[in-house]
N, C-alpha and C positions, 0 to 999 in steps of 0.2 A: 504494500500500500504506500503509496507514492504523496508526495508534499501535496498535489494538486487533488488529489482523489481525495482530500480530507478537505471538510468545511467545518470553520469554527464560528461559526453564525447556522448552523442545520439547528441547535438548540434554540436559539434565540426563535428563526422561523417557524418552528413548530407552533410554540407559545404565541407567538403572533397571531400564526393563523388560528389557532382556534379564536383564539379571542375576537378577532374579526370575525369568523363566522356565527360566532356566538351573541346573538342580538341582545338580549337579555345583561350578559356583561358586560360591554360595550358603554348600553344608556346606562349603569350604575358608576362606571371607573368615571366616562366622563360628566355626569351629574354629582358625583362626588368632588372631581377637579373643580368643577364651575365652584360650586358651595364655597368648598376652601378657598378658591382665589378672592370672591366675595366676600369671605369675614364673615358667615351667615353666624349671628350667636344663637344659638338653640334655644335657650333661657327667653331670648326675647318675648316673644308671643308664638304662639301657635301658628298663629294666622297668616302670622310676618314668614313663620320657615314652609309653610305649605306654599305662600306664592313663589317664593326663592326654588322649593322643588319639583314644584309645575313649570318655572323658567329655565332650571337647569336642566328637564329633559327634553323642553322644548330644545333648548340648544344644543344637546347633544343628540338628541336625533337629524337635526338640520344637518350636525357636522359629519355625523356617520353618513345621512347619505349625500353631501358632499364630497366626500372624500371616496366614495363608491362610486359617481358618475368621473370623478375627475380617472380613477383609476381603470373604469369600462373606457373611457374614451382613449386610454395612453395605450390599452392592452387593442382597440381597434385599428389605433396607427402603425402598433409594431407587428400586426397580426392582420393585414386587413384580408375582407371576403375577397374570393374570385369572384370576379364577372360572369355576372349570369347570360349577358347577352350571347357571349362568343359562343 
């Protein structure tokens, strides 16, 4: 087994991808980053951290599937269809 037959990122991509295909933890990791960057105090009100967690999964669902068309579109330039015409 040779320098180049070895990947030191195969770990790293595994855990990736699941997580990317895994919807569910995906809106928690980044609903939980929004929150924290936020300063969301818990204590505060109830009411205060329920709109803060209806806005953090709003924006983490925008971002997850932003970051899914941006990557269908990159994987259509490097891979595009054959012509159906010819």
């Amino acid at each position: 087994m040779g320098y180049r037959d070895w990947d030191e990122t195969a770990g790293v991509d595994r855990v990736s991808d699941w997580l990317l295909k895994n919807w569910a933890v995906r809106v928690v990791l980044v609903s939980a980053v929004a929150l924290l960057a936020f300063g969301v105090d818990v204590a505060s009100s109830p009411a205060a951290l329920r709109t803060w967690i209806i806005i953090a999964v709003l924006v983490a669902a925008s971002t997850i599937a932003l970051v899914q068309f941006v990557r269908a579109r990159r994987r259509r330039r490097t891979h595009p269809r054959p012509d159906r015409a010819e």
